[in-house]
C-alpha positions in Angstrom: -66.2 65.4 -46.3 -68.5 66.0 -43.2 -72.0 64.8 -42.5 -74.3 66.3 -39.8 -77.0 63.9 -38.8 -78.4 62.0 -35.9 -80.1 59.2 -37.6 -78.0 56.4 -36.4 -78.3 54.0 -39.2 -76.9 56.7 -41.8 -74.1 57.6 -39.2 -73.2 54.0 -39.2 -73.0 54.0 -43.1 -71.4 57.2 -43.3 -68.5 55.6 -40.9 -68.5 52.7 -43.1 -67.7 55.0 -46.1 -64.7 57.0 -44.0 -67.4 60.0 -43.8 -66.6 61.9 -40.6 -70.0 62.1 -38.8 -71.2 64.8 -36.3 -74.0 64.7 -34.3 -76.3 67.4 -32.7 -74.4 67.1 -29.6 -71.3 67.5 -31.9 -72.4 70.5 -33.2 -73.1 71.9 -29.9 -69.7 71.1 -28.6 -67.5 72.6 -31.9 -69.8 75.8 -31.4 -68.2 75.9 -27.6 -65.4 75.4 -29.1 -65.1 77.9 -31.4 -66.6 80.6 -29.1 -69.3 80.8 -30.4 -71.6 79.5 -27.2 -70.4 80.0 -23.9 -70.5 76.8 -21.3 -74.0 77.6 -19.5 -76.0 77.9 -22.8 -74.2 74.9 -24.4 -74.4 72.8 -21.3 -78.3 73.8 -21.7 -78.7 73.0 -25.1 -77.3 69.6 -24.9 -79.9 68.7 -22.2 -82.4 70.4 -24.0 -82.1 67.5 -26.8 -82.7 64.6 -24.1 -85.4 66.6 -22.3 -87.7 69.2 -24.9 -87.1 66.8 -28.1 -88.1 64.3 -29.3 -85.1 62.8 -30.5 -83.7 59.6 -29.1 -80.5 60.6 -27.3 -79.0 58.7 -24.7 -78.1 59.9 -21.2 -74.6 58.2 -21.9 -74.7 60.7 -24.8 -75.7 64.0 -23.0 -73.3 63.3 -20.4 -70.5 62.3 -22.5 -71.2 65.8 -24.3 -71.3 68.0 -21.3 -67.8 66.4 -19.8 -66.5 66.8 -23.5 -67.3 70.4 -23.0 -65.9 70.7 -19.4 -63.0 69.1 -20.6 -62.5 72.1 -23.5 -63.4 74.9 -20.4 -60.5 74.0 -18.9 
C-alpha cells in the first residue's frame, strides 16, 4: 500500500502502520524518474511548492528533493 499526502501528522501515522508515504516532492521526483518530467520543469516544480503555495515545506525539503533529482540525472 502507498499513501500520497503532505499532512505530516498522517504521514507520521501512516509510518507507524508500515504505510510507505510519499510526499509532493516525492511525486515530483518518481515523475523524473520515470521520464515523465525532464530535470528543468521538475527542479521548477519543486520550488514552486516552497515559493507559489501555500504549503509548509521546508527549505531542507526542497533542497533535499532537487539533489535527489540531480542524483537520478546522473
Amino acid at each position: 500500500m502507498v499513501f500520497l499526502t503532505d499532512d505530516l501528522e498522517a504521514r507520521e501515522q501512516a509510518k507507524e502502520l508500515g504505510v510507505e508515504v510519499h510526499g509532493s516532492v516525492g511525486v515530483i521526483v518518481a515523475g523524473f524518474s520515470e521520464d515523465e518530467v525532464d530535470l528543468e520543469k521538475a527542479t521548477s516544480k519543486i520550488r514552486a511548492l516552497s515559493d507559489e503555495t501555500d504549503m509548509f515545506i521546508s527549505d531542507a525539503v526542497v533542497d533535499q528533493g532537487i539533489r535527489m533529482l540531480e542524483e537520478l540525472a546522473e
